[in-house]
N, CA, C and O atoms as a GROMACS GRO file, in nm:
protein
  452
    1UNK      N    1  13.086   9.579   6.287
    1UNK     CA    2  13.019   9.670   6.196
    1UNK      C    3  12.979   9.799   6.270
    1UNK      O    4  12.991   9.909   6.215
    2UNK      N    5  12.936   9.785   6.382
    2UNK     CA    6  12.908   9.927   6.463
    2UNK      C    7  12.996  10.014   6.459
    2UNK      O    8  12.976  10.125   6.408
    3UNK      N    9  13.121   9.974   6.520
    3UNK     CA   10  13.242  10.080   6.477
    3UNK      C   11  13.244  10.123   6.371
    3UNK      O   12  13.285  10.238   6.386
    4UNK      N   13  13.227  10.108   6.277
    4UNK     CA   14  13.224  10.169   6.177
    4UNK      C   15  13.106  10.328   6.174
    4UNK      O   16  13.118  10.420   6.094
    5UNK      N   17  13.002  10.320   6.283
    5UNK     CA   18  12.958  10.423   6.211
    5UNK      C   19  13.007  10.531   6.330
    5UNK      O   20  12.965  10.647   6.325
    6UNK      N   21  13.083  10.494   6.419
    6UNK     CA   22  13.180  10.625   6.473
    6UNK      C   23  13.249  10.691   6.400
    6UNK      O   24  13.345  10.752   6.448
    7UNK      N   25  13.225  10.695   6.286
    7UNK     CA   26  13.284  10.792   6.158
    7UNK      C   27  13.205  10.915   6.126
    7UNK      O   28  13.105  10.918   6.054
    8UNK      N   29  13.264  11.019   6.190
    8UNK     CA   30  13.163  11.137   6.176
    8UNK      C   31  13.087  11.108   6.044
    8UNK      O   32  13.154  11.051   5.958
    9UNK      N   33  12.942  11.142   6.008
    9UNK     CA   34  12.861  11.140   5.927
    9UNK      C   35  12.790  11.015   5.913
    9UNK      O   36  12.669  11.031   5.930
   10UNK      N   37  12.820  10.910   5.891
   10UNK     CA   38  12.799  10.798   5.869
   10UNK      C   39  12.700  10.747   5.963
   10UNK      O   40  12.716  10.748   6.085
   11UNK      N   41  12.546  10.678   5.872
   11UNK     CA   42  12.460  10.657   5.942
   11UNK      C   43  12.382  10.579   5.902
   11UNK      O   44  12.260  10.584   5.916
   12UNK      N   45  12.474  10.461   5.823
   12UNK     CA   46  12.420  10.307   5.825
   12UNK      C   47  12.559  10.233   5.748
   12UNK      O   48  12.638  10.300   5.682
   13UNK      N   49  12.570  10.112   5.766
   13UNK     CA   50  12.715  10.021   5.705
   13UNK      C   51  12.630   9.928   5.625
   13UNK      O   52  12.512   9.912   5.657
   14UNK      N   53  12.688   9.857   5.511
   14UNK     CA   54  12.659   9.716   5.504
   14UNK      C   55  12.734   9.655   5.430
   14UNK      O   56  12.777   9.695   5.322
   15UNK      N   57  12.762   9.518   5.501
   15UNK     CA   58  12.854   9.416   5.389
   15UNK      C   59  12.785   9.359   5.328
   15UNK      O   60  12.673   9.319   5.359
   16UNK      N   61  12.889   9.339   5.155
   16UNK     CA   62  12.793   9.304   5.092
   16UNK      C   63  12.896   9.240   5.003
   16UNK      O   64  13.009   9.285   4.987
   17UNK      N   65  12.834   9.101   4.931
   17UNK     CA   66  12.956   9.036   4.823
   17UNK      C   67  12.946   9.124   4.711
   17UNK      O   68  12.831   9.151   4.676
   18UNK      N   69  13.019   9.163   4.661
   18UNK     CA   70  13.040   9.203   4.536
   18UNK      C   71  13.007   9.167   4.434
   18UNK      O   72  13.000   9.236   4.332
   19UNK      N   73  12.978   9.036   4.446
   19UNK     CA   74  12.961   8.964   4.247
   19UNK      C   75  12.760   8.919   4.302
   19UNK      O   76  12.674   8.954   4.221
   20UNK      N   77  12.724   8.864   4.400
   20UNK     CA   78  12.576   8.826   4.404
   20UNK      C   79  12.523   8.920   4.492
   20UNK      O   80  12.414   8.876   4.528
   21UNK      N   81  12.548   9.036   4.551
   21UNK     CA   82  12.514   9.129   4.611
   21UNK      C   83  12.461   9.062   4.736
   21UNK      O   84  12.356   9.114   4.775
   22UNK      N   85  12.493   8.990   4.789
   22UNK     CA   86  12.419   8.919   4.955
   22UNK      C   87  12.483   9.013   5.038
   22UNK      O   88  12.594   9.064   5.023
   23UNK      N   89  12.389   9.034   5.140
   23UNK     CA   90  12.442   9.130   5.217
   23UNK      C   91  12.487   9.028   5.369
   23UNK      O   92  12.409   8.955   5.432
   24UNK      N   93  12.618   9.050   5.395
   24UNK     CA   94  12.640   8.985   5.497
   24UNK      C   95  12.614   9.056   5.669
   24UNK      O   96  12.603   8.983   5.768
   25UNK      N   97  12.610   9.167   5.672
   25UNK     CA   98  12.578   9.235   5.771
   25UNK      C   99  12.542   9.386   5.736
   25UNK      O  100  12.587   9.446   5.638
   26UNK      N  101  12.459   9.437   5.827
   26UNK     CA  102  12.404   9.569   5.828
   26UNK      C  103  12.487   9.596   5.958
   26UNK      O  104  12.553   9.512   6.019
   27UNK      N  105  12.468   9.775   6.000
   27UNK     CA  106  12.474   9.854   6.131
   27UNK      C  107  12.405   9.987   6.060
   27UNK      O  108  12.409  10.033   5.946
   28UNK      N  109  12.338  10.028   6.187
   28UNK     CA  110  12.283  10.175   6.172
   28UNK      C  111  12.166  10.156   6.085
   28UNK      O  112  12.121  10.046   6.052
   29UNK      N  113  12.114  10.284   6.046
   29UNK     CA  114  11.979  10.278   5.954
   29UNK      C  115  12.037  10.231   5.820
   29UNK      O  116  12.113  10.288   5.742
   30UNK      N  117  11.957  10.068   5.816
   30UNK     CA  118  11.960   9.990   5.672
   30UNK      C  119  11.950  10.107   5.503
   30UNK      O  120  12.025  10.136   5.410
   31UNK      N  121  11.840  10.131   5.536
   31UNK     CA  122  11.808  10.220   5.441
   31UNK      C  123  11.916  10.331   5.420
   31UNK      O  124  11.921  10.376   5.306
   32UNK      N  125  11.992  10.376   5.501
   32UNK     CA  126  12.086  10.442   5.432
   32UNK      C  127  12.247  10.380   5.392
   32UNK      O  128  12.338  10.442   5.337
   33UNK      N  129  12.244  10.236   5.440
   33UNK     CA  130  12.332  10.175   5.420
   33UNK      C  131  12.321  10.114   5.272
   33UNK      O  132  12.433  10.081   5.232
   34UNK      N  133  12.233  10.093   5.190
   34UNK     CA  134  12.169  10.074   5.066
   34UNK      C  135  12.130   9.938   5.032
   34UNK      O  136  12.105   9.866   5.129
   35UNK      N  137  12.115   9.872   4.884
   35UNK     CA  138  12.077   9.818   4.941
   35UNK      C  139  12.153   9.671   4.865
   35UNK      O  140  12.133   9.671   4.744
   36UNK      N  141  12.211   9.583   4.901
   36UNK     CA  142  12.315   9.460   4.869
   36UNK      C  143  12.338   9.440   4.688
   36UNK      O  144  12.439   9.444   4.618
   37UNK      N  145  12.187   9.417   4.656
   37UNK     CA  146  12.221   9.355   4.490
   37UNK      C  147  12.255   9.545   4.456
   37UNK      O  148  12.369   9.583   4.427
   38UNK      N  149  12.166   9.616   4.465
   38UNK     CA  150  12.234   9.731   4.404
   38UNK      C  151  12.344   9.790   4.362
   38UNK      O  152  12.372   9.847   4.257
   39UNK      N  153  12.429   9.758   4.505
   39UNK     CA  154  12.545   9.823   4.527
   39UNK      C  155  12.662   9.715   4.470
   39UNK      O  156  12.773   9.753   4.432
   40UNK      N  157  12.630   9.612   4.472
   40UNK     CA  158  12.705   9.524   4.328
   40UNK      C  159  12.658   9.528   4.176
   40UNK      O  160  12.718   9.487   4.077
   41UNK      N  161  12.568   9.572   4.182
   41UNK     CA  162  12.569   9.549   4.063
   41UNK      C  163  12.616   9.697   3.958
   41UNK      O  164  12.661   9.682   3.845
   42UNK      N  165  12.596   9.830   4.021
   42UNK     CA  166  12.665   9.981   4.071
   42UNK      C  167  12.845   9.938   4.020
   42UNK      O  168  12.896   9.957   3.909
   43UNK      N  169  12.902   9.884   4.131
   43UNK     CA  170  12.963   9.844   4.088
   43UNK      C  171  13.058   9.790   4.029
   43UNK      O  172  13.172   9.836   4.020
   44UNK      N  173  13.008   9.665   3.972
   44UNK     CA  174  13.040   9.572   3.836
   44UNK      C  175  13.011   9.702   3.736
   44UNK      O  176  13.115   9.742   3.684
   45UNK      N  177  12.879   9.782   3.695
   45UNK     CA  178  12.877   9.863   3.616
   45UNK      C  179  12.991   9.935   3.576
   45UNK      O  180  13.036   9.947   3.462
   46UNK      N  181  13.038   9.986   3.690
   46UNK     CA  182  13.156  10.110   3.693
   46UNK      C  183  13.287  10.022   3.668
   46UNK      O  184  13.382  10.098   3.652
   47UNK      N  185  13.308   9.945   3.662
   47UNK     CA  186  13.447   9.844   3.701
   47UNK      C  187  13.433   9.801   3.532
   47UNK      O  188  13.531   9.832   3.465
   48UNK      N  189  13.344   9.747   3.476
   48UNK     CA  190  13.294   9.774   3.352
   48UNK      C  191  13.340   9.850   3.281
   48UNK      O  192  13.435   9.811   3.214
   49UNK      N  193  13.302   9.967   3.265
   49UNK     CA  194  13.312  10.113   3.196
   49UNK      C  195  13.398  10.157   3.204
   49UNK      O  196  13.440  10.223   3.109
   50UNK      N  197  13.489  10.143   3.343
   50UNK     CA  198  13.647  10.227   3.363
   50UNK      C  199  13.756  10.107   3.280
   50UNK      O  200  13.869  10.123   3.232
   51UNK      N  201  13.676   9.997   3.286
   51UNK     CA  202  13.765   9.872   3.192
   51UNK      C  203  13.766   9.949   3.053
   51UNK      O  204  13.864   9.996   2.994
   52UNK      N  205  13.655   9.949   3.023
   52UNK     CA  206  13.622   9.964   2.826
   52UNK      C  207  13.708  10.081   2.806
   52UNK      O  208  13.780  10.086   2.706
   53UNK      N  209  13.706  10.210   2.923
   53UNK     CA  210  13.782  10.278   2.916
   53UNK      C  211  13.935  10.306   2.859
   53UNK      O  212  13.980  10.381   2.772
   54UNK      N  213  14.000  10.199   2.958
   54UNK     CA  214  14.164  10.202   2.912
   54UNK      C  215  14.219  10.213   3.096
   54UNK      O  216  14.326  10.245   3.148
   55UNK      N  217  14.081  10.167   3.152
   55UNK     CA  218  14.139  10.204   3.326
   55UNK      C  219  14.204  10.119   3.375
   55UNK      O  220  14.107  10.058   3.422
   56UNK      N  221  14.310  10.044   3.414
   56UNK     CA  222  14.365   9.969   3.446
   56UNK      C  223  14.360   9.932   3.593
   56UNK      O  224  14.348  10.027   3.672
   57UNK      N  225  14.368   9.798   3.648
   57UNK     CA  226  14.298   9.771   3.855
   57UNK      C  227  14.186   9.762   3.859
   57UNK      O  228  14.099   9.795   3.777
   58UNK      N  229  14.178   9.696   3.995
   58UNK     CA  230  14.069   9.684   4.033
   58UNK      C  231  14.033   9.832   4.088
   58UNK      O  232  14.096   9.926   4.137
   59UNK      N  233  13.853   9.794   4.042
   59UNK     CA  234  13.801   9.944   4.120
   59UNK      C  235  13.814   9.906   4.285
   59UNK      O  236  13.805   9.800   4.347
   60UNK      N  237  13.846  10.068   4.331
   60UNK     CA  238  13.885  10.049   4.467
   60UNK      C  239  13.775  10.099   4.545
   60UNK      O  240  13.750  10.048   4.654
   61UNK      N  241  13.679  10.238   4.480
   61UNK     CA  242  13.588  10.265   4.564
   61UNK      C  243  13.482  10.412   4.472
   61UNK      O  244  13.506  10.492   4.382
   62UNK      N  245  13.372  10.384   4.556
   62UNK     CA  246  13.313  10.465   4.427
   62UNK      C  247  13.208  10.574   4.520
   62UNK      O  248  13.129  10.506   4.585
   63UNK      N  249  13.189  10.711   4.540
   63UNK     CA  250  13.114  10.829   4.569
   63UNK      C  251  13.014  10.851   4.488
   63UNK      O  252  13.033  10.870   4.368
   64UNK      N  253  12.867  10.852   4.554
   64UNK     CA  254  12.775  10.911   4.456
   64UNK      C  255  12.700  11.067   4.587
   64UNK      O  256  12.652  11.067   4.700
   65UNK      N  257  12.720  11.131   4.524
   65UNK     CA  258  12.659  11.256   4.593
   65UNK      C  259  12.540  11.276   4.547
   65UNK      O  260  12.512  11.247   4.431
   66UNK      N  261  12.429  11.344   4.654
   66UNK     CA  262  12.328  11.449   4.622
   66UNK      C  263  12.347  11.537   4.671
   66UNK      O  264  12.463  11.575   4.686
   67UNK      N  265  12.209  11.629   4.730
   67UNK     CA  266  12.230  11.794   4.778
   67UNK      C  267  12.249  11.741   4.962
   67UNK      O  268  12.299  11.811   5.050
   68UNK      N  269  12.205  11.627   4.976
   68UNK     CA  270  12.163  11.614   5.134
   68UNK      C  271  12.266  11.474   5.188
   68UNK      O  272  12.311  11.450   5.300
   69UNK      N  273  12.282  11.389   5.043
   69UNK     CA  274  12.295  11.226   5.118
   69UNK      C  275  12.474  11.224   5.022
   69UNK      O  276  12.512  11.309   4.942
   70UNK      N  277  12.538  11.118   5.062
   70UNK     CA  278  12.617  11.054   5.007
   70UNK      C  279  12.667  10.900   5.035
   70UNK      O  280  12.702  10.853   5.143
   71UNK      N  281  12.662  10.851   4.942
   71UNK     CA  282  12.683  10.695   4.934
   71UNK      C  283  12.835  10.671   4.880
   71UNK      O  284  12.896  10.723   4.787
   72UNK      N  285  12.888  10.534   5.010
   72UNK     CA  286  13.032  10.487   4.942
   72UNK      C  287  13.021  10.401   4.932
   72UNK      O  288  12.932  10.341   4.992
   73UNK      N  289  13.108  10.341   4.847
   73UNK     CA  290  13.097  10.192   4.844
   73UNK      C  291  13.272  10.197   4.807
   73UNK      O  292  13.344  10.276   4.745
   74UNK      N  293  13.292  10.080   4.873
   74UNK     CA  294  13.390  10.047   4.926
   74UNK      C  295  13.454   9.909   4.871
   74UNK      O  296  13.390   9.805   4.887
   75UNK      N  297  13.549   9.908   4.824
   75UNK     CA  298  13.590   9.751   4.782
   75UNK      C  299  13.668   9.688   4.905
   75UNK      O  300  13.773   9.737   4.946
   76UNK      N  301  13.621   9.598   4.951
   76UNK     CA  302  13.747   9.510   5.086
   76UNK      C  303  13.779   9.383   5.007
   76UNK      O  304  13.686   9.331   4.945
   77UNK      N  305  13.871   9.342   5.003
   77UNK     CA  306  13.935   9.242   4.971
   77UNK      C  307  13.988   9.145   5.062
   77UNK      O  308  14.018   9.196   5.169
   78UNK      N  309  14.009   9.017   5.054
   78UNK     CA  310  14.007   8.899   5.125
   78UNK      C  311  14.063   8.771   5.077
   78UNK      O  312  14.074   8.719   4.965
   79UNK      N  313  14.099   8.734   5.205
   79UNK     CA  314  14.232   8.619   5.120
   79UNK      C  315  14.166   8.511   5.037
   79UNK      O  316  14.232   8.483   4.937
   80UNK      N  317  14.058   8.445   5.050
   80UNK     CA  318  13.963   8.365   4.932
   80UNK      C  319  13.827   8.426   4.888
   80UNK      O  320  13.749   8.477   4.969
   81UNK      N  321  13.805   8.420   4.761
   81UNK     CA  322  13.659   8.465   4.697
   81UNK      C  323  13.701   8.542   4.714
   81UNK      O  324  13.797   8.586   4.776
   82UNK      N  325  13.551   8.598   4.596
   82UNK     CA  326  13.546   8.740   4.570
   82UNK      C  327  13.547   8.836   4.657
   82UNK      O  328  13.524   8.797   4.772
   83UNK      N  329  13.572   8.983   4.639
   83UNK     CA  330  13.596   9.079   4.703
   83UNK      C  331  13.411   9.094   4.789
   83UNK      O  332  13.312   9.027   4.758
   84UNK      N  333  13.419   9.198   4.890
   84UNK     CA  334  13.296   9.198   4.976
   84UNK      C  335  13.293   9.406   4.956
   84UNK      O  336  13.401   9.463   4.969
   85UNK      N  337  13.203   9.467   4.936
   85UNK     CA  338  13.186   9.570   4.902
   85UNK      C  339  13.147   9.612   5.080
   85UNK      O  340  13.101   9.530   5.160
   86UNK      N  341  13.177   9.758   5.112
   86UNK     CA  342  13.114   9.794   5.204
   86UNK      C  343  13.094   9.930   5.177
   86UNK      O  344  13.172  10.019   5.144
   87UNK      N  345  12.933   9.926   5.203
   87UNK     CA  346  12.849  10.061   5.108
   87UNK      C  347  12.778  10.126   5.281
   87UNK      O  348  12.711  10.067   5.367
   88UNK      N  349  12.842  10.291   5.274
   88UNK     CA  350  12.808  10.341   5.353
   88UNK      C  351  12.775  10.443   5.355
   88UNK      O  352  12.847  10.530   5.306
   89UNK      N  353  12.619  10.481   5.426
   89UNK     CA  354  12.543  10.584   5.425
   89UNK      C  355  12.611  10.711   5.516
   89UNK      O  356  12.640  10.716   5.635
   90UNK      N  357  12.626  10.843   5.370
   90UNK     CA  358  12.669  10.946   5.494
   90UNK      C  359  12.579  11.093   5.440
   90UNK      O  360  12.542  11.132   5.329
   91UNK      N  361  12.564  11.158   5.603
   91UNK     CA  362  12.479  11.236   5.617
   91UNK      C  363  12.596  11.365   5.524
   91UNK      O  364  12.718  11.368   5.540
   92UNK      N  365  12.531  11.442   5.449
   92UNK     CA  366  12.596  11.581   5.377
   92UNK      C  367  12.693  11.662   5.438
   92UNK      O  368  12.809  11.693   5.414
   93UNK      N  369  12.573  11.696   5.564
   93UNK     CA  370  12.628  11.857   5.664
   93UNK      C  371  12.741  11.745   5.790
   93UNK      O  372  12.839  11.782   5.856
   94UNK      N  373  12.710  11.682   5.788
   94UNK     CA  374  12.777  11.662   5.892
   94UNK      C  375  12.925  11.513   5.863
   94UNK      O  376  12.981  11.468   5.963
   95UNK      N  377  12.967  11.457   5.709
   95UNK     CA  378  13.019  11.396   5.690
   95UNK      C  379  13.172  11.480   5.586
   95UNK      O  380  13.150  11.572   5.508
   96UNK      N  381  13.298  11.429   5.607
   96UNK     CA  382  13.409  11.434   5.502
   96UNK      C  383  13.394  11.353   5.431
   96UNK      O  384  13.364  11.244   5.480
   97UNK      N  385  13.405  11.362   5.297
   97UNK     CA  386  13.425  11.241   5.188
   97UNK      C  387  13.539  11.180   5.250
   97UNK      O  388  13.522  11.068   5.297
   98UNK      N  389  13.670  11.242   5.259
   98UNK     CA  390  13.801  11.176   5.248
   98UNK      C  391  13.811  11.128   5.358
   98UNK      O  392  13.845  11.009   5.354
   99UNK      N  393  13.791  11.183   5.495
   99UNK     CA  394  13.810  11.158   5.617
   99UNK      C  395  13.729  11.067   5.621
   99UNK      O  396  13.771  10.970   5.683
  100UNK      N  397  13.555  11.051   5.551
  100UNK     CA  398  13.533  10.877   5.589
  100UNK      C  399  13.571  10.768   5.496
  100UNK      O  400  13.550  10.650   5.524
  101UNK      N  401  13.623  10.805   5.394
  101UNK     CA  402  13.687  10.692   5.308
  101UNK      C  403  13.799  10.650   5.376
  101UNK      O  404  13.835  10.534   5.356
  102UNK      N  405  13.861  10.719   5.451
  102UNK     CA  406  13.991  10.714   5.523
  102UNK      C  407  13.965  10.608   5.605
  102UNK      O  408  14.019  10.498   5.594
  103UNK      N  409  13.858  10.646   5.710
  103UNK     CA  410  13.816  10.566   5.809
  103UNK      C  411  13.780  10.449   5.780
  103UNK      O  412  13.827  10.348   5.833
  104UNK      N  413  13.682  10.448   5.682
  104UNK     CA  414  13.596  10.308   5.660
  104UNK      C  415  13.748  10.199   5.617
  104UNK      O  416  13.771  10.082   5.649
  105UNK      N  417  13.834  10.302   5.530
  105UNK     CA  418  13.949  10.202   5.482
  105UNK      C  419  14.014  10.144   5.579
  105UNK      O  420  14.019  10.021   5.575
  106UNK      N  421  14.070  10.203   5.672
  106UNK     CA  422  14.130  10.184   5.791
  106UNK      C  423  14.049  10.071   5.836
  106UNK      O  424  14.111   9.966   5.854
  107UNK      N  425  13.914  10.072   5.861
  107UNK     CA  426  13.850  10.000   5.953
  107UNK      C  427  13.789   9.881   5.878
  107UNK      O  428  13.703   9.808   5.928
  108UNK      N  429  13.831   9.869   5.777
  108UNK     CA  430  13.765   9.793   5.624
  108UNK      C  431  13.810   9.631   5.669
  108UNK      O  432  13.715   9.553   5.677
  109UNK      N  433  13.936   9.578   5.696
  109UNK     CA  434  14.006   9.495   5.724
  109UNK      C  435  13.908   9.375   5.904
  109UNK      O  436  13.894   9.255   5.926
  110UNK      N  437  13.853   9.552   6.010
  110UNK     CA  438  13.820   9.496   6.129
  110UNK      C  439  13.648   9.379   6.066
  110UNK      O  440  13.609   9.279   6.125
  111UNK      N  441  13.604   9.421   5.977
  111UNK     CA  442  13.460   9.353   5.912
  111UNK      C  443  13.504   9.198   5.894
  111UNK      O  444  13.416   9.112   5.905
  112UNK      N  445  13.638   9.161   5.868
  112UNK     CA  446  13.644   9.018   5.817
  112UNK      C  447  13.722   8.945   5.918
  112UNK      O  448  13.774   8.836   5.894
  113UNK      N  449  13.731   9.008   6.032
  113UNK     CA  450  13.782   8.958   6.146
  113UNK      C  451  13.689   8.893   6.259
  113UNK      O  452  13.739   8.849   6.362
   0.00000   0.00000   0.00000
């Protein structure tokens, strides 16, 4: 999980199940890593809504911005059970959206190893 926050911006990780929100591991400041039931239940919301929609797949990953913070959450997938979300805190001035979605994806796989 530490590696993970060698991702410019990024300045907390956490795994988390997707369907009961347990968080299986933290790195970096918790509090900006968010916080387990939330970030499942976030979401199931959205996975929801893009359903009722006409959205077809699984949701793969979801951005919420402010003026200062940004939150990812991340879908990882795994060869039994449900999927494990990994929701990561990134600083504004100093983070890429794409370049850490990139990363965390890349590095998404090293969490279940």
């Amino acid at each position: 999980m530490d590696r993970l926050l060698d991702s410019p911006g990024v300045t907390g990780v956490a795994l988390v199940d997707a369907v009961t929100g347990l968080t299986y591991g933290v790195a970096g400041d918790t509090a900006e890593a968010g916080d387990g039931s939330e970030a499942s239940e976030l979401a199931a919301l959205i996975a929801e809504r893009l359903g009722a929609a006409g959205a077809e797949g699984e949701l793969e990953s979801v951005v919420t911005t402010s003026t200062k913070r940004q939150q990812v959450l991340f879908t990882v997938g795994r060869p039994a059970g449900d999927p494990l979300l990994l929701s990561a805190g990134l600083d504004r001035d100093r983070a890429n959206v794409a370049l850490a979605l990139r990363s965390l994806g890349d590095r998404a796989g090293e969490v279940l190893a």
